[in-house]
PDB file as gemmi writes it, atoms N, CA and C in Angstrom:
CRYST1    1.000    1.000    1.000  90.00  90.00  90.00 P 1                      
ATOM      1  N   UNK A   1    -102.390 -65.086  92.379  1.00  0.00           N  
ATOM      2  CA  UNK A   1    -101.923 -63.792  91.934  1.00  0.00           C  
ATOM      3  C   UNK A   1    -102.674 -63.422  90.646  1.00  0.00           C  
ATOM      4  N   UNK A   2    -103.014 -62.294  90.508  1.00  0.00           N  
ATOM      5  CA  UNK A   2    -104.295 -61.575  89.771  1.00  0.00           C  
ATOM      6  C   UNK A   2    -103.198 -60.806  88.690  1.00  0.00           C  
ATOM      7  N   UNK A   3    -102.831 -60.782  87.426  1.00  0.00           N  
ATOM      8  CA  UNK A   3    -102.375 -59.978  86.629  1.00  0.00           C  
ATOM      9  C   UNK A   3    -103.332 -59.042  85.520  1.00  0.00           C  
ATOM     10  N   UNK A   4    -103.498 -58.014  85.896  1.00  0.00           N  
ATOM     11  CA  UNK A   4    -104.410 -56.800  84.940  1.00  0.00           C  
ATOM     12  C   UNK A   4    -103.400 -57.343  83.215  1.00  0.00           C  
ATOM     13  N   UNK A   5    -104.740 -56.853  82.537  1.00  0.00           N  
ATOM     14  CA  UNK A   5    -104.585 -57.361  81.267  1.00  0.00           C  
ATOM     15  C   UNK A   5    -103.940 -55.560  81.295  1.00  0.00           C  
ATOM     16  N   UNK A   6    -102.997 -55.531  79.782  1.00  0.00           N  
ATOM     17  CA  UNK A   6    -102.962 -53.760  79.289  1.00  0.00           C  
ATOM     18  C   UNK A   6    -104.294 -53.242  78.576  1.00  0.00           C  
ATOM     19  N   UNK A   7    -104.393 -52.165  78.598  1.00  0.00           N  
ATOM     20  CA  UNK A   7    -105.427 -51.758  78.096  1.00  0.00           C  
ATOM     21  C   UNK A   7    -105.086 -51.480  76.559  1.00  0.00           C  
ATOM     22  N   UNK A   8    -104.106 -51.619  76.110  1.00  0.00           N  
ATOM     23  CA  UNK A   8    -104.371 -51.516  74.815  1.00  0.00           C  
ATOM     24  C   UNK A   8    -104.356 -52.905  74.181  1.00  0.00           C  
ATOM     25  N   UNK A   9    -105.057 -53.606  74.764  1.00  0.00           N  
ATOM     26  CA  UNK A   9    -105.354 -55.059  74.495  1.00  0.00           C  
ATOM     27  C   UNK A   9    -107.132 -55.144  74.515  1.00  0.00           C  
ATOM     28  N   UNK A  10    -106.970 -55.214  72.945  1.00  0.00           N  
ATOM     29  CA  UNK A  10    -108.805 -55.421  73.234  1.00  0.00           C  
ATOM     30  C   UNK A  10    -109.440 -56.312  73.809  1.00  0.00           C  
ATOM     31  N   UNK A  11    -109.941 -56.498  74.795  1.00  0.00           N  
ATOM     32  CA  UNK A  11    -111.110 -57.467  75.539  1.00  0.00           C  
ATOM     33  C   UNK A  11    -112.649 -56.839  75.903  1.00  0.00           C  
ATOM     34  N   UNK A  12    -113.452 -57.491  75.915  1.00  0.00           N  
ATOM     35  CA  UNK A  12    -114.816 -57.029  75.906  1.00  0.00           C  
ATOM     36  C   UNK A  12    -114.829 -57.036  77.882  1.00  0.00           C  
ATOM     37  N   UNK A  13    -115.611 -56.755  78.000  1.00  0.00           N  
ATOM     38  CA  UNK A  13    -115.992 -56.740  79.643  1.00  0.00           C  
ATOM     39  C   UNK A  13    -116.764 -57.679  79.775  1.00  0.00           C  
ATOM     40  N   UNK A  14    -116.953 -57.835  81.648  1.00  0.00           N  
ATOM     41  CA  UNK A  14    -117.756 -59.172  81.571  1.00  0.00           C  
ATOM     42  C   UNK A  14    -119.058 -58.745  81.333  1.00  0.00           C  
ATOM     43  N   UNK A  15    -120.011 -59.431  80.667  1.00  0.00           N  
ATOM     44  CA  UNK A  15    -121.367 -59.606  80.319  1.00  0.00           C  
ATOM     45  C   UNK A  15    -122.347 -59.188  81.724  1.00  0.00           C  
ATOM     46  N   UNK A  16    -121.922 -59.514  82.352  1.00  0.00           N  
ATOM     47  CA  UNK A  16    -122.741 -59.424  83.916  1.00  0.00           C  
ATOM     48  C   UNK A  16    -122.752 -58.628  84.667  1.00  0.00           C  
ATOM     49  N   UNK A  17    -121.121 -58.271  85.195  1.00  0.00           N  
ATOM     50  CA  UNK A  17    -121.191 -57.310  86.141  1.00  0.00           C  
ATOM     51  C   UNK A  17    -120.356 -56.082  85.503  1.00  0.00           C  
ATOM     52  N   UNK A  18    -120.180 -56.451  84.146  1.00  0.00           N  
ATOM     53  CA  UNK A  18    -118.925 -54.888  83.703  1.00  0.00           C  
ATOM     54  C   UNK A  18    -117.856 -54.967  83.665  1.00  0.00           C  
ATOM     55  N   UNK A  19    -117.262 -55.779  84.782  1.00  0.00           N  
ATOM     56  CA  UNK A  19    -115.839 -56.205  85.002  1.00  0.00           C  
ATOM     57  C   UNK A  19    -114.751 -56.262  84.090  1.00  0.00           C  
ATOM     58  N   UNK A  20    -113.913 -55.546  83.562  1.00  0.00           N  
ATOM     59  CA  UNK A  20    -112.692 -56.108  82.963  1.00  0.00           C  
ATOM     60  C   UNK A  20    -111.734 -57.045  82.883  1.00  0.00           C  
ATOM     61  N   UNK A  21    -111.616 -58.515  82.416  1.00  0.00           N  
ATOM     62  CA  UNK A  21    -111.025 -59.341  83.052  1.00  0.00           C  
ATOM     63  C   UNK A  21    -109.782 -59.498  83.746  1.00  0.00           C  
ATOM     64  N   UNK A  22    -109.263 -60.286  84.363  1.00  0.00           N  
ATOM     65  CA  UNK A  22    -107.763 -60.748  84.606  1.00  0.00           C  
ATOM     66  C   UNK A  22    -106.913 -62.101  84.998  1.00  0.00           C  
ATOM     67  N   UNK A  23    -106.178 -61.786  84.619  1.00  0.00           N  
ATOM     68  CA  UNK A  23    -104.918 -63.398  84.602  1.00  0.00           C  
ATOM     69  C   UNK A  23    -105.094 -64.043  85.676  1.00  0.00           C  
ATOM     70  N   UNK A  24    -105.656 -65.146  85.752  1.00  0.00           N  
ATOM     71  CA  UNK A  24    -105.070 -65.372  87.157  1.00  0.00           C  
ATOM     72  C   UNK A  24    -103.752 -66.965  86.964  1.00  0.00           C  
ATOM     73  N   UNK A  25    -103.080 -66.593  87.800  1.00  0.00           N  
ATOM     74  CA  UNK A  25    -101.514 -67.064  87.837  1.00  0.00           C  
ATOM     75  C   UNK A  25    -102.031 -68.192  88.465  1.00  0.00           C  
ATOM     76  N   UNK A  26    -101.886 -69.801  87.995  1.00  0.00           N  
ATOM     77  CA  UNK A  26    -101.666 -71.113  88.740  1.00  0.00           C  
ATOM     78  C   UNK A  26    -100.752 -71.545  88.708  1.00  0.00           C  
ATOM     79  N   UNK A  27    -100.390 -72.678  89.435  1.00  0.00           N  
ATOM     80  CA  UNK A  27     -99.201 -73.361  90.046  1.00  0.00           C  
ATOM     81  C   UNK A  27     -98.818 -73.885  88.645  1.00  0.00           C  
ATOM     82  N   UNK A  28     -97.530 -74.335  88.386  1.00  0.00           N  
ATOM     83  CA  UNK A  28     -96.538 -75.059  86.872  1.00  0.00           C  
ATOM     84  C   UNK A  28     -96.864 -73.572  85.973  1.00  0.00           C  
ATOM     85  N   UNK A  29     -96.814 -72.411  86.043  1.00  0.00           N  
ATOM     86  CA  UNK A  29     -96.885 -71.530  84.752  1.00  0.00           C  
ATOM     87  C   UNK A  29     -97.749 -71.418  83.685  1.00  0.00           C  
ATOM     88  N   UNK A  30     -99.760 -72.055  84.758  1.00  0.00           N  
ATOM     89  CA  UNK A  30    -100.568 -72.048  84.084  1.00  0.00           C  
ATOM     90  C   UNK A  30    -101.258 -70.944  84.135  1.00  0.00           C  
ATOM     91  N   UNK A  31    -101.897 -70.186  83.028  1.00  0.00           N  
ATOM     92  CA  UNK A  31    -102.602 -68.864  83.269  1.00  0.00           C  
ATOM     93  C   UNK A  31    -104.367 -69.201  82.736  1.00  0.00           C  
ATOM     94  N   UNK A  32    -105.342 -68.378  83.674  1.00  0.00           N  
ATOM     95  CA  UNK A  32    -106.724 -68.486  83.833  1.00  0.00           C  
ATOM     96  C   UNK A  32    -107.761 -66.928  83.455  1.00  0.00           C  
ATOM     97  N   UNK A  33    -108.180 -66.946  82.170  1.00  0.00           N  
ATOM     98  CA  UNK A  33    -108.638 -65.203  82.491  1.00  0.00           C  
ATOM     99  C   UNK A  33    -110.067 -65.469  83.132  1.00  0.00           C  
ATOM    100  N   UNK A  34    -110.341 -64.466  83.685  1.00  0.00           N  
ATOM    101  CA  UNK A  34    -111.317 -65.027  85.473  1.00  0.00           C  
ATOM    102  C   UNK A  34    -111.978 -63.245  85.180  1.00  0.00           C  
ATOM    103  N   UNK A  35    -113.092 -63.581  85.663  1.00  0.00           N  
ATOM    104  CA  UNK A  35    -113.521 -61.928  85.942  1.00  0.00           C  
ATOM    105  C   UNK A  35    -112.736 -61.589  87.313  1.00  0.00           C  
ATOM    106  N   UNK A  36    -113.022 -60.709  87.773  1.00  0.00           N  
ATOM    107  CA  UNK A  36    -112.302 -59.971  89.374  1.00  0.00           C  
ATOM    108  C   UNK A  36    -113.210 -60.183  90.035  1.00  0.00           C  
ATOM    109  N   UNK A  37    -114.585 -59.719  89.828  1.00  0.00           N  
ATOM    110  CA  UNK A  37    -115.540 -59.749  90.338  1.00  0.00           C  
ATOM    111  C   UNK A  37    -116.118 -61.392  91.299  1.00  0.00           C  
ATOM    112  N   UNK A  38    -116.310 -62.034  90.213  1.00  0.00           N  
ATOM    113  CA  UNK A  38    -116.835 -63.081  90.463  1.00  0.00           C  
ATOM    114  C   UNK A  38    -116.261 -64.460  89.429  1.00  0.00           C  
ATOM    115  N   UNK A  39    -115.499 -65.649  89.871  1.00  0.00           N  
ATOM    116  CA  UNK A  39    -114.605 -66.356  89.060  1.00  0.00           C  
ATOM    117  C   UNK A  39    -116.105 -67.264  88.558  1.00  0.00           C  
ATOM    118  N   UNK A  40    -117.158 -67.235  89.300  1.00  0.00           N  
ATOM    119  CA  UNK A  40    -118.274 -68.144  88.527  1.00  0.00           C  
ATOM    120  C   UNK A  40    -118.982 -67.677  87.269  1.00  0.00           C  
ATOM    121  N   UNK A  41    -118.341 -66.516  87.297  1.00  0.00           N  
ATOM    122  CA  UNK A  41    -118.987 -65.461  85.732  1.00  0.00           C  
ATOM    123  C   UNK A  41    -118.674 -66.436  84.484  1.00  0.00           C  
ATOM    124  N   UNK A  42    -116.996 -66.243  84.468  1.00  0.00           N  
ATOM    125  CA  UNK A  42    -116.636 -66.934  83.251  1.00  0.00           C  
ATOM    126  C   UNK A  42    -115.524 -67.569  83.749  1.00  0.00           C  
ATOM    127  N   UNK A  43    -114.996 -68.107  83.378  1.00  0.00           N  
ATOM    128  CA  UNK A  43    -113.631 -68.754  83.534  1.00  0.00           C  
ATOM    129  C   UNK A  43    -112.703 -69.547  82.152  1.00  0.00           C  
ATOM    130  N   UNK A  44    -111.618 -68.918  81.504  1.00  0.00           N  
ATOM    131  CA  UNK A  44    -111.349 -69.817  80.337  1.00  0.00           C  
ATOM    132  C   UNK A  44    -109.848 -70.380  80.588  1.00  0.00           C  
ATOM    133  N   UNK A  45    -109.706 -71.231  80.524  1.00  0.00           N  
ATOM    134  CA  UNK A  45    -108.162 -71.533  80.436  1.00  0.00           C  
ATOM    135  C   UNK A  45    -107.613 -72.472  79.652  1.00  0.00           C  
ATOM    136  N   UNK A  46    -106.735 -71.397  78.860  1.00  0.00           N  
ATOM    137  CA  UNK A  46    -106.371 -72.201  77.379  1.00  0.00           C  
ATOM    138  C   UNK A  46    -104.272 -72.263  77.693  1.00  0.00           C  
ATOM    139  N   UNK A  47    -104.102 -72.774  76.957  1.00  0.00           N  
ATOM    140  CA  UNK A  47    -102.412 -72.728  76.735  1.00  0.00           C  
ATOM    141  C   UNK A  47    -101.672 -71.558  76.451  1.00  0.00           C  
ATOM    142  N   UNK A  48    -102.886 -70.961  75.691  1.00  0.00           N  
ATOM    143  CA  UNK A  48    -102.320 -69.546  75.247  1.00  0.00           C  
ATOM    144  C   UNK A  48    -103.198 -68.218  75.784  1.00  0.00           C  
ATOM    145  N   UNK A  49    -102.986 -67.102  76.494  1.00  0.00           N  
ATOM    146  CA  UNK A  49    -103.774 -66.420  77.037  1.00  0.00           C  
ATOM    147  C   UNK A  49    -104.356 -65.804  75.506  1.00  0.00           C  
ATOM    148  N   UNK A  50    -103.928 -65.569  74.206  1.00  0.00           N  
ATOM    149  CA  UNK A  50    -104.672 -64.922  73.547  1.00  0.00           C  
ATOM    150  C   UNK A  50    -106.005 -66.019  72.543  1.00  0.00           C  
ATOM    151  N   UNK A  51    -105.679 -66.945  72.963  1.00  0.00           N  
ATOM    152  CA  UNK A  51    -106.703 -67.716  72.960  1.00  0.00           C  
ATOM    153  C   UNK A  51    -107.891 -67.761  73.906  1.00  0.00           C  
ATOM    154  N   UNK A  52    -107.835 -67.683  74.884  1.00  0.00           N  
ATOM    155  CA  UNK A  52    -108.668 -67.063  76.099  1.00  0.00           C  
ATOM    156  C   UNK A  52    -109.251 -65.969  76.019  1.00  0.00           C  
ATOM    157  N   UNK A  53    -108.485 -65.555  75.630  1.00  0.00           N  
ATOM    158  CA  UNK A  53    -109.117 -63.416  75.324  1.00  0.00           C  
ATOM    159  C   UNK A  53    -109.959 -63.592  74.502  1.00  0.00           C  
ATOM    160  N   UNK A  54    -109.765 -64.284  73.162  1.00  0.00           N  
ATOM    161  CA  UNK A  54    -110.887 -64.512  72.280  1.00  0.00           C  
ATOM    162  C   UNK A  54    -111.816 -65.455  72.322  1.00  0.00           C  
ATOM    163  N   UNK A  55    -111.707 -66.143  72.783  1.00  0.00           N  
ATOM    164  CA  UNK A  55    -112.723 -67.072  73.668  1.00  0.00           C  
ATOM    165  C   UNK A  55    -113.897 -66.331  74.267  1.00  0.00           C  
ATOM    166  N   UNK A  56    -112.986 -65.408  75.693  1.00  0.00           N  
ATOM    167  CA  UNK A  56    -114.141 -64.330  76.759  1.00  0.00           C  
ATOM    168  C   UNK A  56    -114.833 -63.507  75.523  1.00  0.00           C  
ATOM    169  N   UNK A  57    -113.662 -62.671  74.424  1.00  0.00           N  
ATOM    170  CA  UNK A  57    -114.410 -62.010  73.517  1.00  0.00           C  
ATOM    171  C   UNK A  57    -115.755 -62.268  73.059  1.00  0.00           C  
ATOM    172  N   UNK A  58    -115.683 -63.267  72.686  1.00  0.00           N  
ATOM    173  CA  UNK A  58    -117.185 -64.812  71.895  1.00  0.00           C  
ATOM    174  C   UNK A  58    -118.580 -64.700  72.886  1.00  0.00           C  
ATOM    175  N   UNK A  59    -117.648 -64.903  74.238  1.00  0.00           N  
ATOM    176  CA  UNK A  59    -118.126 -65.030  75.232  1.00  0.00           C  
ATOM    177  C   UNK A  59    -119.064 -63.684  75.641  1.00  0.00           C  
ATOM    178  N   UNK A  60    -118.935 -62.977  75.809  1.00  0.00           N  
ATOM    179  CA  UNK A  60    -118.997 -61.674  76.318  1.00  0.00           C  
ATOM    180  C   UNK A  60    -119.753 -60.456  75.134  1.00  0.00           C  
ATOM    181  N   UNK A  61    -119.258 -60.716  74.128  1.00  0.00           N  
ATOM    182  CA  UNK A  61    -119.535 -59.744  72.988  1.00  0.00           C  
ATOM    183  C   UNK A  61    -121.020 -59.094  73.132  1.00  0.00           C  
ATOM    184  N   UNK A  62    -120.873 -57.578  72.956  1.00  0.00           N  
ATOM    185  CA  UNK A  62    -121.697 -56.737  73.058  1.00  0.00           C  
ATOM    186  C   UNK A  62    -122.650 -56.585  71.848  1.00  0.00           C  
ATOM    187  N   UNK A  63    -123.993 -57.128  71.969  1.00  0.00           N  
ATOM    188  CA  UNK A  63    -125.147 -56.842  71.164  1.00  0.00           C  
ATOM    189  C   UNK A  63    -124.327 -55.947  70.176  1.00  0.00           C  
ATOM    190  N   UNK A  64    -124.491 -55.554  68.581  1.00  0.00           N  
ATOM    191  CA  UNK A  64    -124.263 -54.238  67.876  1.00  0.00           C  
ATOM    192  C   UNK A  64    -124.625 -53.088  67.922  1.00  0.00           C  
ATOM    193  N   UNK A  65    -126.077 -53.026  68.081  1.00  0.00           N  
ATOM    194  CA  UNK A  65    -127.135 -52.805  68.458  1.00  0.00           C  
ATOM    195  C   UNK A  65    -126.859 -51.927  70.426  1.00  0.00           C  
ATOM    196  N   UNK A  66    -125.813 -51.997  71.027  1.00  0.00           N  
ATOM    197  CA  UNK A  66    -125.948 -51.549  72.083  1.00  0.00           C  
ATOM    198  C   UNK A  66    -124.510 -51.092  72.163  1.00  0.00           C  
ATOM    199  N   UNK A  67    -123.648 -51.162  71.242  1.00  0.00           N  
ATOM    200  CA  UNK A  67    -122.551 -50.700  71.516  1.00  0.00           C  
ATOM    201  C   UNK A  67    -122.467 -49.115  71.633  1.00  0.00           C  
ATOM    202  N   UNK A  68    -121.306 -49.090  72.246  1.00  0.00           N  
ATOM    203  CA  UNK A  68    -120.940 -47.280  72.225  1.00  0.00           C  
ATOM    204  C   UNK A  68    -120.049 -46.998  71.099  1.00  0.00           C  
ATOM    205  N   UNK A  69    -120.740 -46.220  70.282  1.00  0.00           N  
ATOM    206  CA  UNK A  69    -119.535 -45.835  68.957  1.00  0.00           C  
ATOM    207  C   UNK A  69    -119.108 -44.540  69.107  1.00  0.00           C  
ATOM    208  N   UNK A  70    -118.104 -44.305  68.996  1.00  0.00           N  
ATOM    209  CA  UNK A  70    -117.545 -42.906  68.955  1.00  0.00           C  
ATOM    210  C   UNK A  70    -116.834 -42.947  69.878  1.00  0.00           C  
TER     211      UNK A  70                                                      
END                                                                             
C-alpha cells in the first residue's frame, strides 16, 4: 500500500524521473519512501519517515544553479 506524502510537506522530487515520492506501507508498521515510478531509483527506510524525507532531500537536491525561483 502506497501512501501520497501532503503537499505541504517539503520533499524534493526524484532526481531521475521527476517523480514525487511515496510511503510505502510494510508488514509490523514499517514505512519505506520509494519513488512511484521506479523503487530502484531510491529507496530509504528509516524509523522515522521524517528522517527519510531528509535523507531523499540530500539525496535528490536540486543543483542551485537550476532551481525554479519564484
Amino acid at each position: 500500500m502506497y501512501i501520497s506524502i501532503q503537499k505541504n510537506i517539503y520533499c524534493e522530487n526524484c532526481r531521475i524521473c521527476g517523480a514525487r515520492p511515496v510511503i510505502e506501507q510494510l508488514p509490523k508498521a514499517k514505512f519505506k519512501l520509494v519513488c512511484p515510478n521506479d523503487k530502484d531509483h531510491f529507496k530509504l527506510t528509516s524509523a522515522f519517515i521524517d528522517d527519510s524525507i531528509k535523507a531523499w532531500n540530500k539525496l535528490n537536491e536540486t543543483p542551485v544553479g537550476l532551481r525554479n525561483v519564484g
